[in-house]
PAZAPA-4460 file (N, C-alpha, C; in steps of 0.05 Angstrom, whole numbers, plus 32768, in hexadecimal, padded with zeros to 4 digits):
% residues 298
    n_x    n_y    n_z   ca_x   ca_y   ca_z    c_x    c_y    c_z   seq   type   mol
   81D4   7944   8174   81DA   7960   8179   81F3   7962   818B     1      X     A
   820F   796D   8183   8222   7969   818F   8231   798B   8185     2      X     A
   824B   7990   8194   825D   799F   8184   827A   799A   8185     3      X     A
   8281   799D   81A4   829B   7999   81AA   82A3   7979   81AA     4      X     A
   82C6   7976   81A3   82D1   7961   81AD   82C4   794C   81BD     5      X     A
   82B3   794E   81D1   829A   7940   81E0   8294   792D   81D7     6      X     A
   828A   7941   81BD   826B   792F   81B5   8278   791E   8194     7      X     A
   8295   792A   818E   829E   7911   817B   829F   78F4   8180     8      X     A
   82A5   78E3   8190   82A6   78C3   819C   828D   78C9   81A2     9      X     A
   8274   78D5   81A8   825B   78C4   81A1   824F   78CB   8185    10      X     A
   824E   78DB   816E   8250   78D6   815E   824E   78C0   8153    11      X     A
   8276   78C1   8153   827E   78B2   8145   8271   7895   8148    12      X     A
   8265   7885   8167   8263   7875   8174   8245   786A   8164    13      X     A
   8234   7888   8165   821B   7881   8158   821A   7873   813D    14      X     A
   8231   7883   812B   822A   7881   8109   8235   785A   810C    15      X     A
   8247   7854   8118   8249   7839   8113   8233   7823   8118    16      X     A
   8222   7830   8132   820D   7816   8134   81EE   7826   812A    17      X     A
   81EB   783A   8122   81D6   784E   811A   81D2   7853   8102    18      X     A
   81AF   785A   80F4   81B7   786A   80EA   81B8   7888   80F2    19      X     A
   81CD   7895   80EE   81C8   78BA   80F5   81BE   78C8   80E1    20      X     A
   81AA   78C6   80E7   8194   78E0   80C0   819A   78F8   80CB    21      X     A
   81A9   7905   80E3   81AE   7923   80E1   81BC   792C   80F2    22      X     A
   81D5   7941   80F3   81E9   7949   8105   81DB   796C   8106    23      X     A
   81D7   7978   8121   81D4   7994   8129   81EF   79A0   8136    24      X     A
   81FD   79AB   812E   8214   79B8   813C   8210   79D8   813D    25      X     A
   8222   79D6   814D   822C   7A01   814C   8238   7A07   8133    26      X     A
   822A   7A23   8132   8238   7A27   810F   8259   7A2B   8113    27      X     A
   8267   7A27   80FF   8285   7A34   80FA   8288   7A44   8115    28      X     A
   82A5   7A46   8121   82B1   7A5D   8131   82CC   7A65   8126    29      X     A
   82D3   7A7C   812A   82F5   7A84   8123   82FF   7A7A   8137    30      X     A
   8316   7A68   8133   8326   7A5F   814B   8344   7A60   813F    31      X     A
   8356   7A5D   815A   837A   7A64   815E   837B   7A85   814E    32      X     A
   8395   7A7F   814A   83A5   7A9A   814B   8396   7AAD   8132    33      X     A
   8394   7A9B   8123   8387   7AAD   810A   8368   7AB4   8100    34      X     A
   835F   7AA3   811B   8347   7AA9   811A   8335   7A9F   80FF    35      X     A
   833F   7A7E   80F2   8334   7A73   80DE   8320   7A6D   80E1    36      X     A
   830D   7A6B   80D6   82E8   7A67   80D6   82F0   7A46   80E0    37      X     A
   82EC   7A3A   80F5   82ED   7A19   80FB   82CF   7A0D   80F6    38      X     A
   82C9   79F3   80ED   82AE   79EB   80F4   82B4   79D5   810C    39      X     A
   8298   79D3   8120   82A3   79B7   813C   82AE   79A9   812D    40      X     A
   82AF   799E   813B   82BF   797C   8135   82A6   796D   812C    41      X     A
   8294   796B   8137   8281   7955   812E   8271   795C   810E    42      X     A
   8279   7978   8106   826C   7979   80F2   8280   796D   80D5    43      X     A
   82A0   7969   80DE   82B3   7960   80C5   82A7   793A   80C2    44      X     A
   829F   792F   80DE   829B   7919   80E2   8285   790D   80D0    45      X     A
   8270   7926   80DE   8257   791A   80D1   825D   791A   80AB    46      X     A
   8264   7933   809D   826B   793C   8083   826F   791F   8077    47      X     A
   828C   7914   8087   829D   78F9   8078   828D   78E1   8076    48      X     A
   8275   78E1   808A   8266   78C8   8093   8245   78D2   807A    49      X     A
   8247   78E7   806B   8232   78EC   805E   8213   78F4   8070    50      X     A
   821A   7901   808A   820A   7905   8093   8202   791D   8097    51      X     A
   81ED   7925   8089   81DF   794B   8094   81EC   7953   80A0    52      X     A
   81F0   796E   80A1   81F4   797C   80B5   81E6   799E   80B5    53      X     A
   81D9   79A8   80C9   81D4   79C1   80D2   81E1   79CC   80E8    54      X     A
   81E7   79E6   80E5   81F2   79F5   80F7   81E5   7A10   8107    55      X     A
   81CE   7A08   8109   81B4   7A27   8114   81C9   7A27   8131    56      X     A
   81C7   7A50   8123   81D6   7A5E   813B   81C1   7A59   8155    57      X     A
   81AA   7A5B   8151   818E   7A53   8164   8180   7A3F   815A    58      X     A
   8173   7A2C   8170   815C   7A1C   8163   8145   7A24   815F    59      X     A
   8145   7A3B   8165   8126   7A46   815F   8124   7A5A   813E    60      X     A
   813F   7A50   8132   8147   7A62   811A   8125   7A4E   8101    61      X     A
   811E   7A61   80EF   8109   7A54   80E1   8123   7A3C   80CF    62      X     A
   810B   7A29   80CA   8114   7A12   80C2   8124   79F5   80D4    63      X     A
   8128   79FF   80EC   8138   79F2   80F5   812A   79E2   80FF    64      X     A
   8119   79E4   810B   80FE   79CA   811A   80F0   79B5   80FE    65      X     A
   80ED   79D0   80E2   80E3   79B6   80CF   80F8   79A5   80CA    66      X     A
   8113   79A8   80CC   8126   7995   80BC   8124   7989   80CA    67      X     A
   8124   7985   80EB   8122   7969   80FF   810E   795D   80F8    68      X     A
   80F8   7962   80F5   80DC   7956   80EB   80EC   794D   80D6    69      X     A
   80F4   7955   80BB   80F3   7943   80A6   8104   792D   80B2    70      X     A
   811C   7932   80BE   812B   7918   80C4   8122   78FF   80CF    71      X     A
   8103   7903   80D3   80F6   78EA   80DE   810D   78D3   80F4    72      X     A
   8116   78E5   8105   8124   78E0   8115   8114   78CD   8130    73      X     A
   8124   78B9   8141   810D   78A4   8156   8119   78AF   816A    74      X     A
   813B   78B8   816D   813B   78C6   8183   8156   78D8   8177    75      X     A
   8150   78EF   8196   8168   7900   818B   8184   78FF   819D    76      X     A
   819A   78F6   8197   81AD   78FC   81B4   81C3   791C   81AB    77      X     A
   81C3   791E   81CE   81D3   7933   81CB   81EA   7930   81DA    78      X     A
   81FD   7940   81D9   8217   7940   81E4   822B   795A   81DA    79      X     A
   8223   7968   81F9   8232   7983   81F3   8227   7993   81DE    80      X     A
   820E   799A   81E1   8209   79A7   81C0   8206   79BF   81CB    81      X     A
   8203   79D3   81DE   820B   79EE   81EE   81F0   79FD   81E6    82      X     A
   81D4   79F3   81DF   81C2   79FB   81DE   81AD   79F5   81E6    83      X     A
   8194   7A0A   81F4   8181   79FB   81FE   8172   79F1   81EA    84      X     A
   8165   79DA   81F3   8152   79CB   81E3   8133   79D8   81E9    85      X     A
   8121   79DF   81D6   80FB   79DD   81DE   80F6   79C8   81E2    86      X     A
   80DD   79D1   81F4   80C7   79BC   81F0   80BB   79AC   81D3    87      X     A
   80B4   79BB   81C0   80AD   79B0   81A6   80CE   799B   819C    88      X     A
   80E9   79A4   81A5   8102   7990   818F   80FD   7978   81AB    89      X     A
   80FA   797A   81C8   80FB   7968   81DB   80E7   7950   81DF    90      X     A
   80D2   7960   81C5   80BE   7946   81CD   80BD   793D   81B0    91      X     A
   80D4   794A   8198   80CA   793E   817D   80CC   7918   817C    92      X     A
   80D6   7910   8184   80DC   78F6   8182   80D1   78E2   8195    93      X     A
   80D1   78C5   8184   80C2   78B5   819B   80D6   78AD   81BB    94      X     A
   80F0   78B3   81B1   8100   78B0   81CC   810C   78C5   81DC    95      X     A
   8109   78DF   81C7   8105   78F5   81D8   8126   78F9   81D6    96      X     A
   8131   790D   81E6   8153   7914   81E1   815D   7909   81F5    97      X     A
   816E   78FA   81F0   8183   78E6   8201   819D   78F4   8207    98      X     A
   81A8   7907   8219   81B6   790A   821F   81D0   7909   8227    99      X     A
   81E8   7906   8229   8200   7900   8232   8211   7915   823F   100      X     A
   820F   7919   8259   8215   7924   8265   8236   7921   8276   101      X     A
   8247   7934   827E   825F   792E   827B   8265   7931   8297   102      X     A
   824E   7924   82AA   8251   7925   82CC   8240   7910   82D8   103      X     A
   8245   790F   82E8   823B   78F8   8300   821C   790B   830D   104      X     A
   8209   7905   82FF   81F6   791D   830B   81E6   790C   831D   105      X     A
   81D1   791D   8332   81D4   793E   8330   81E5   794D   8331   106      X     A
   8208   7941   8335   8217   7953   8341   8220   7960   831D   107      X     A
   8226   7978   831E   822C   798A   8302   821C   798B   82F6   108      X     A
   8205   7997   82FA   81EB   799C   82DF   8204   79B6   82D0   109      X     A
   81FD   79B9   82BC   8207   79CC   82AA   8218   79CF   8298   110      X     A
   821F   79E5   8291   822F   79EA   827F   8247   79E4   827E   111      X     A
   8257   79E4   8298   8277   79DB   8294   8274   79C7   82B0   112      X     A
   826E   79B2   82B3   826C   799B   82BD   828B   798E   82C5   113      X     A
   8295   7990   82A5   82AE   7988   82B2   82D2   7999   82BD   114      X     A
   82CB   79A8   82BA   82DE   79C1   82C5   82CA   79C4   82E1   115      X     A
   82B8   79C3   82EE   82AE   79C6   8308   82BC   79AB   831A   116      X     A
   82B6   7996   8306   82C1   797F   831D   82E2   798B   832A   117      X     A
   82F2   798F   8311   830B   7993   831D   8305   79A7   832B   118      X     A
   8301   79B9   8325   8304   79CE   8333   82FA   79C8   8351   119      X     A
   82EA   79B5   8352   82DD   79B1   8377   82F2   79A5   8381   120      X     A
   8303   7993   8375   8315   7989   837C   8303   796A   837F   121      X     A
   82F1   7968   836F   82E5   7942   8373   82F6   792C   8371   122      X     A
   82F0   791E   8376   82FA   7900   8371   82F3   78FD   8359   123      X     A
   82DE   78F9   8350   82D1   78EC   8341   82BD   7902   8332   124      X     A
   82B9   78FC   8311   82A1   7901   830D   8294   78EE   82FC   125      X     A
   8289   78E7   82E8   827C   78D7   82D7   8270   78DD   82BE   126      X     A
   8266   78CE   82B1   8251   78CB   8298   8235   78CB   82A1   127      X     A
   821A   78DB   8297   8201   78D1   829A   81F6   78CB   8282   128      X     A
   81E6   78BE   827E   81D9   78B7   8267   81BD   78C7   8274   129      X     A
   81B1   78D8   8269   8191   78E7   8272   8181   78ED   8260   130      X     A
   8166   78F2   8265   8155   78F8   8250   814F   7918   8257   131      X     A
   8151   792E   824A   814E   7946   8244   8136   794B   8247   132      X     A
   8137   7960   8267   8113   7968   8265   8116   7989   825F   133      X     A
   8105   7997   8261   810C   79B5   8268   811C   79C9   8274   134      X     A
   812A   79B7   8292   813C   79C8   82A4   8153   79BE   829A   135      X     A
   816A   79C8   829E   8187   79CB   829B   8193   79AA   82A8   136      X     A
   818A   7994   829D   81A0   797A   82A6   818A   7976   82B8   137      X     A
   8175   7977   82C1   8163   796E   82D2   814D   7956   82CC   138      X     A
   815B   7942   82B6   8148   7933   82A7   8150   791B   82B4   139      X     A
   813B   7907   82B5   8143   78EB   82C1   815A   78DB   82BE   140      X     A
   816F   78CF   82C0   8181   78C3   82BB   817F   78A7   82B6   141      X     A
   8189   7897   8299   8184   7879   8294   8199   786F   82A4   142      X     A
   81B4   7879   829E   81D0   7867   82AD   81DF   787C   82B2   143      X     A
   81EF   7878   82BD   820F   788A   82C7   822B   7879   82CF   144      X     A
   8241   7880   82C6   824E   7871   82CD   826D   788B   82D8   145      X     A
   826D   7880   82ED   8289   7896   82FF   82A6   788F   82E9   146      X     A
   82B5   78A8   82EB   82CE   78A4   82E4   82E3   78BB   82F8   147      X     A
   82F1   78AB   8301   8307   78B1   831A   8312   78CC   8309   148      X     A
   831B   78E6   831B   832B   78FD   8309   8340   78F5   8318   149      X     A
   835D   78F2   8310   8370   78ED   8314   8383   790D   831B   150      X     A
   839D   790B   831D   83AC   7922   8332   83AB   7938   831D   151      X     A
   83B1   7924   82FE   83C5   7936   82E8   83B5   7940   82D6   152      X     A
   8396   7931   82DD   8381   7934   82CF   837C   7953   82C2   153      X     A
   8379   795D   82AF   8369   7979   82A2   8348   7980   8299   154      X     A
   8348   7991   8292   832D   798D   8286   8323   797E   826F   155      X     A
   8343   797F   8260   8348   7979   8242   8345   7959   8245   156      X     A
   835B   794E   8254   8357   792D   8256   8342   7926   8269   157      X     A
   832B   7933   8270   8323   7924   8286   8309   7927   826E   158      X     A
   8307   793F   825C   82F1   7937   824F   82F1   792B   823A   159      X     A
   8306   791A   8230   830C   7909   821D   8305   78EE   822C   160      X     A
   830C   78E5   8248   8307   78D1   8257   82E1   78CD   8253   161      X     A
   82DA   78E3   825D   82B9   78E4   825D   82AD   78E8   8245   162      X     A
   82BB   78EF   822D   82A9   78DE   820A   82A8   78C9   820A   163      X     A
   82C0   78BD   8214   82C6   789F   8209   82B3   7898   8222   164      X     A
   82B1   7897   8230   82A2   7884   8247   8285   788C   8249   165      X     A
   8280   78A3   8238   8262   78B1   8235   8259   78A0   821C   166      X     A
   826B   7899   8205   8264   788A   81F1   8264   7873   81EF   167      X     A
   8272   785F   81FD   826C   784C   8209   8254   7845   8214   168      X     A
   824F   7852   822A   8234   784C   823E   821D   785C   8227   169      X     A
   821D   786B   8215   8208   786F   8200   81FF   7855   81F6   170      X     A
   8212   7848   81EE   820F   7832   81DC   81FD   7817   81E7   171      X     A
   8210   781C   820E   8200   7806   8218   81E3   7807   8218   172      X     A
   81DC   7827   8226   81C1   7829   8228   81AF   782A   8210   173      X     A
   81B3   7836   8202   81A0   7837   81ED   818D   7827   81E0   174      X     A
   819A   780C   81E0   8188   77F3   81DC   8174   77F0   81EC   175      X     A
   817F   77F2   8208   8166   77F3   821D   814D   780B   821C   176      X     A
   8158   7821   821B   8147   7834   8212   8130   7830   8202   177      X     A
   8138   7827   81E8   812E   7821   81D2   810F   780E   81D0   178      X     A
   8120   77FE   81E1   810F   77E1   81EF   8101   77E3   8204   179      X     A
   8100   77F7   820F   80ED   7802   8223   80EF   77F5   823E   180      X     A
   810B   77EC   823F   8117   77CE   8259   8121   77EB   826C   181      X     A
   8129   7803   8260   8139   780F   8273   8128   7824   827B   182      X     A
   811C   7831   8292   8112   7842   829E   8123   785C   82A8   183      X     A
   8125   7876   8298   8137   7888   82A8   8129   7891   82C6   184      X     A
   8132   7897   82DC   8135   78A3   82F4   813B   78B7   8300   185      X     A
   8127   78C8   830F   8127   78E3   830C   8141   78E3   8322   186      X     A
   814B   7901   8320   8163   7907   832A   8161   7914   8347   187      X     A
   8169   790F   8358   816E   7919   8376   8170   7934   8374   188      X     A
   8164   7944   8371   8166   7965   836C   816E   7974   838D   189      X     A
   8169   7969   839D   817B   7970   83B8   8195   796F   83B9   190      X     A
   81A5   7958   83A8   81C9   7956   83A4   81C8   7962   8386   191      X     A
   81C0   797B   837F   81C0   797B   836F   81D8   7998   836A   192      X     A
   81EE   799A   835F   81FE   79A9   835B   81F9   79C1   8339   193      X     A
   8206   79D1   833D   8205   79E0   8327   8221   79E7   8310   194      X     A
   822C   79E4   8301   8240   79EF   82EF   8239   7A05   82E0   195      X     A
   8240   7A1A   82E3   8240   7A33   82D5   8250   7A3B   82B2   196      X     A
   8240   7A45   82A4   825B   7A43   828D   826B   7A57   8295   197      X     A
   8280   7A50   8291   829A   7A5D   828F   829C   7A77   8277   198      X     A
   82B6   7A89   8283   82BB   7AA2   8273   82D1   7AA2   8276   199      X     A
   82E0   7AB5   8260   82FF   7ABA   825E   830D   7ABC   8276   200      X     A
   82FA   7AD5   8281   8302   7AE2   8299   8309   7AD4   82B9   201      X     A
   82F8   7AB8   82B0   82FB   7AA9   82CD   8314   7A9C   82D8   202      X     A
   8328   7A9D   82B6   8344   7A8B   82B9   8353   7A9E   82C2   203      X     A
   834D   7AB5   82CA   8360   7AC6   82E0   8362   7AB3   82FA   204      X     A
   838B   7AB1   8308   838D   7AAD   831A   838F   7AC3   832F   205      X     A
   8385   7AB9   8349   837D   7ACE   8356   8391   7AC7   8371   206      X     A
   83AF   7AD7   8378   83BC   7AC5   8388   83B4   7ACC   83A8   207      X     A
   83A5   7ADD   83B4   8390   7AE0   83C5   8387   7AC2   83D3   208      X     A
   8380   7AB9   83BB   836C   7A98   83B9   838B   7A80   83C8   209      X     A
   8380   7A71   83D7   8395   7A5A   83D5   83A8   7A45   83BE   210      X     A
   83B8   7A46   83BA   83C9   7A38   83A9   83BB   7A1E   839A   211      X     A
   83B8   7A12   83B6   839D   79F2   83A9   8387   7A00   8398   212      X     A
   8380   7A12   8398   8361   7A19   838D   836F   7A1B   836D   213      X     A
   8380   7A2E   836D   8388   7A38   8359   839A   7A26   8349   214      X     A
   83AA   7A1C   8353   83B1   79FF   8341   8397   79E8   8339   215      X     A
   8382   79E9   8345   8369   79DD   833A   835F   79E8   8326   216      X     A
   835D   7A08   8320   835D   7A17   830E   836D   7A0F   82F6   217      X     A
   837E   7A14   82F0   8396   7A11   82E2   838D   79F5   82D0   218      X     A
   8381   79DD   82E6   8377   79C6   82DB   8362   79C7   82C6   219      X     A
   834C   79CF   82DD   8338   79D8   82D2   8334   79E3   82B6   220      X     A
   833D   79F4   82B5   833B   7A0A   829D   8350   7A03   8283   221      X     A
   8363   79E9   8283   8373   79E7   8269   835E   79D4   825A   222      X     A
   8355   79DA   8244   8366   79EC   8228   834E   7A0A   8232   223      X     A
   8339   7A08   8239   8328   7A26   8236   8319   7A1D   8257   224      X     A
   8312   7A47   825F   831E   7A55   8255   833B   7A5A   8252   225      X     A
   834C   7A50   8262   8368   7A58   826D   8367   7A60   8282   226      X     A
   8384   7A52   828C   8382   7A6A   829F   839E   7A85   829E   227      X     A
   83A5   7A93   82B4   83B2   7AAB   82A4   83B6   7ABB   82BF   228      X     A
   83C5   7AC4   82C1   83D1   7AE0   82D0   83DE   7AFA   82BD   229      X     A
   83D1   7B0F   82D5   83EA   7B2D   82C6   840A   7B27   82D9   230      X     A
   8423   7B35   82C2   8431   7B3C   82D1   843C   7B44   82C4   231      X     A
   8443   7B64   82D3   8445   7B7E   82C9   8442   7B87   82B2   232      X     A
   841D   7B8C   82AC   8419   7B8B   829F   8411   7B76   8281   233      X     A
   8419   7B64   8287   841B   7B54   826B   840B   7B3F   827C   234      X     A
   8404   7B2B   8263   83ED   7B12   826F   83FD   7B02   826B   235      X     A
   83FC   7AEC   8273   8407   7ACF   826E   83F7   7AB9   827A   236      X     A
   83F5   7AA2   8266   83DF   7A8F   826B   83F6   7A78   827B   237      X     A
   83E8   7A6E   828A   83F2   7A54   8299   83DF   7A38   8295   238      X     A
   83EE   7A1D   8287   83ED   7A05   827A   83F2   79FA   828E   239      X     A
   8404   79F1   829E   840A   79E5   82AE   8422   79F2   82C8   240      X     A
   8417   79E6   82E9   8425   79F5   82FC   8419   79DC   830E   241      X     A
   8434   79E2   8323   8436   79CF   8331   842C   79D9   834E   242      X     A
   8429   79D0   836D   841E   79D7   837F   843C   79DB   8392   243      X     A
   8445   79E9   839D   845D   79E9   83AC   8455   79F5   83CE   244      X     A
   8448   79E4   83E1   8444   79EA   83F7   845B   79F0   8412   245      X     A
   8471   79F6   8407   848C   79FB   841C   8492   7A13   8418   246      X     A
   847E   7A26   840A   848E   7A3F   83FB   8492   7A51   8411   247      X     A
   84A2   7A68   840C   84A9   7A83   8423   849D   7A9D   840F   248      X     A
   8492   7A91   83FC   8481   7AA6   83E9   8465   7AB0   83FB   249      X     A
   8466   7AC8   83F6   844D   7ACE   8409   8432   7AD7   83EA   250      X     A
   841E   7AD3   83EE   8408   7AD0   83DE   840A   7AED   83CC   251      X     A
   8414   7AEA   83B0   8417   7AF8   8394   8436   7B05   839D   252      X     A
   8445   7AFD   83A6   8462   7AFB   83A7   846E   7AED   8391   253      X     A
   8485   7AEE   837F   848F   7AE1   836A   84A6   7AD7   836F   254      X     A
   84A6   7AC5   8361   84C9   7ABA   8373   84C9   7AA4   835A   255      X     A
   84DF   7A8B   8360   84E1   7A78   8356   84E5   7A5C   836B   256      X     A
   84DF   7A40   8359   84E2   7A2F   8360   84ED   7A16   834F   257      X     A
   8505   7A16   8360   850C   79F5   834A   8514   7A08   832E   258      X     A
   8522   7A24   832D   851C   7A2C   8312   8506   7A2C   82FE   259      X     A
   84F8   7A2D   8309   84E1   7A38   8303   84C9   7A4B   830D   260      X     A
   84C2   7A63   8301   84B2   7A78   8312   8494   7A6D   831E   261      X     A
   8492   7A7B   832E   8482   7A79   8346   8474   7A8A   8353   262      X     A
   8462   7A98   8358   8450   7AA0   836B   8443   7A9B   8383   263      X     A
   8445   7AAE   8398   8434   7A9F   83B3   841F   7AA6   83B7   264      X     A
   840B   7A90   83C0   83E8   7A95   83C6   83E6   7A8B   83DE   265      X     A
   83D1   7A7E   83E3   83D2   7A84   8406   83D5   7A67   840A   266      X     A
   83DF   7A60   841C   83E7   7A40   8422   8400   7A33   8410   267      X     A
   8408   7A3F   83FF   841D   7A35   83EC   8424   7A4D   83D5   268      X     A
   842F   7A3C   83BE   8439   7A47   83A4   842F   7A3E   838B   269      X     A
   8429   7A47   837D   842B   7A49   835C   843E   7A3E   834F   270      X     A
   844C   7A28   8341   8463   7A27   8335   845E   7A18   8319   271      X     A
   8463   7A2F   8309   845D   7A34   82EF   846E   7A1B   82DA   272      X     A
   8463   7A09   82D7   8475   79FB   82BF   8475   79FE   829E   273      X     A
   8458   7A0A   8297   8457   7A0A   8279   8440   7A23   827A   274      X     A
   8454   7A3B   8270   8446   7A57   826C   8444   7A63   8253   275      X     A
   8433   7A71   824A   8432   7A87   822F   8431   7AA7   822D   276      X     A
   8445   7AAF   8237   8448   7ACC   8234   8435   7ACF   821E   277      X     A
   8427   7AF4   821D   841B   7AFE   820B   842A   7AF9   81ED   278      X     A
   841F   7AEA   81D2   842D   7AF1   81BD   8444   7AD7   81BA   279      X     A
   844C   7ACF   81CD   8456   7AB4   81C9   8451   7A9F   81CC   280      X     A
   8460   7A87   81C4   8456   7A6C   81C3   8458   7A65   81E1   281      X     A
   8451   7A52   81E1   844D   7A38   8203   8466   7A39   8205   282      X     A
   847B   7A38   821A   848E   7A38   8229   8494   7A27   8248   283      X     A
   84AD   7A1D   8244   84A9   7A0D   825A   84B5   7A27   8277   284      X     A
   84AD   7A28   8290   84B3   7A38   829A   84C7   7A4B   82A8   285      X     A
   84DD   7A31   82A2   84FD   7A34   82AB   850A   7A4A   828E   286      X     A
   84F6   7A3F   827C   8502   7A51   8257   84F2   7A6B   8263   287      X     A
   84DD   7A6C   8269   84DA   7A8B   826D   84E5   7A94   8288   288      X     A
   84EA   7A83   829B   84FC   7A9C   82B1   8514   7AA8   82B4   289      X     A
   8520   7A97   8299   8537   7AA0   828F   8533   7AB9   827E   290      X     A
   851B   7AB7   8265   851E   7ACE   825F   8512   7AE3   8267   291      X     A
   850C   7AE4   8281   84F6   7B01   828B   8502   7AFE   82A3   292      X     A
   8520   7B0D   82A4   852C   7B13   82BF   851F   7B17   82D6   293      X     A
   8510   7B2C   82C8   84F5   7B49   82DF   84E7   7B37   82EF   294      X     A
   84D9   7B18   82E4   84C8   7B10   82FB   84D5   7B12   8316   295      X     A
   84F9   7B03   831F   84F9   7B0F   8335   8508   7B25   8346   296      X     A
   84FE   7B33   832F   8506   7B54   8348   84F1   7B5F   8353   297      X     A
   84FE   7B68   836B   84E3   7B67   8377   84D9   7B8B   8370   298      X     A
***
């Protein structure tokens, strides 16, 4: 049970040493400009590999509990599948749902695990391998393994880092599992942190907020949701921006730096390197402060 980018490298990881009798994904979404019907990623995978696939908008949709039964499935893993599991799909199997989780838990139970790490500004977050009980990521843990977030790190590469190292350590544990050598371990629910899902609305920068927070933002939130400012009037999304702590910008002041535009928040600056005006493509930021005189008049 997978949907996003995530859960492709374990997939993929499973069908080579597995057999997989059944893939559950999210049905179809319209995605980019034209709003084309997309299916996940894990469902083109499974297709090529000759493996089932269902897409229940709910798991409580009829039929969807008998088809797991027919798959006479021994265990189920998940990864990123953005739906709660019952009690009746949690206990269908003799190993129960094996989880892959895209944090170092307890710390990030939830939904966006890894846009929280940056955004705290961590060091570190990790892989868990867990078994799925009722509460939200609150299930015993088999293994975990840390991976360092680096300066340049995003959401985008840091959750490509944690497939590959989530599919990896799948592979290790599983045998143990299997073999009844590995015991999962309940989770410290006192260090226990929360990740919230995310909304469009949250990739507003807010220049009020300090510069560090909001360049964490910016991290955080590439490729979704974005993040984004108004100015005058019009939206524009921000890809990448640098931290400029010497500024004489006072907090939502506009100016430039290095030729390139800039805003001030509290303790520093904003400095915009790769922006998207409303209606246009990605731009590097020196190409748009050339063409939008107005940012600085004051």
């Amino acid at each position: 049970m997978g949907s996003p980018e995530f859960a492709l490298p374990v997939l993929m990881s499973l069908m080579e040493r597995y057999q997989v009798v059944g893939v559950v994904t999210q049905p179809d979404r319209p995605a980019g400009r034209g709003r084309v019907l997309t299916p996940p990623p894990v469902k083109a995978a499974a297709l090529a590999h000759g493996v089932p696939v269902i897409q229940p908008e709910k798991m409580r949709e009829p039929g969807v509990f008998e088809q797991l039964v027919d798959w006479q499935a021994d265990a189920i893993v998940v990864a990123a599948f953005g739906q709660i599991l019952r009690k009746n799909v949690l206990d269908l199997t003799e190993f129960g749902c094996i989880n892959v989780h895209a944090s170092y838990l307890p710390r990030w139970r939830g939904a966006a695990p890894i846009q929280a790490a940056i955004l705290s500004g961590d060091e570190f977050t990790g892989v868990s391998i867990m078994k799925l009980d009722s509460g939200i990521d609150t299930g015993p843990v088999f293994a975990q393994r840390k991976v360092p977030i680096l300066e340049n790190d995003t959401a985008e590469t840091l959750e490509m880092k944690l497939s590959r190292e989530g599919s990896k350590l799948l592979l290790e544990t599983l045998p143990e599992i299997f073999s009844g050598r590995l015991v999962p371990q309940p989770q410290d629910d006192t260090r226990a942190t929360y990740a919230a899902m995310l909304h469009k609305e949250d990739g507003l920068l807010d220049f009020s907020k300090p510069a560090s927070e909001l360049a964490l933002k910016i991290r955080a939130f590439y490729d979704w949701p974005g993040a984004f400012l108004w100015v005058d009037g019009r939206k524009i999304k921000v890809r990448k921006a640098k931290l400029d702590l010497k500024t004489s910008l006072k907090p939502g002041e506009r100016g430039q730096v290095d030729g390139y535009p800039a805003i001030g928040a509290i303790g520093g600056a904003l400095v915009f390197i790769e922006l998207q005006p409303a209606g246009r493509n990605w731009m590097n930021g020196r190409d748009f402060l050339r063409g939008n005189p107005g940012w600085l008049v004051k």
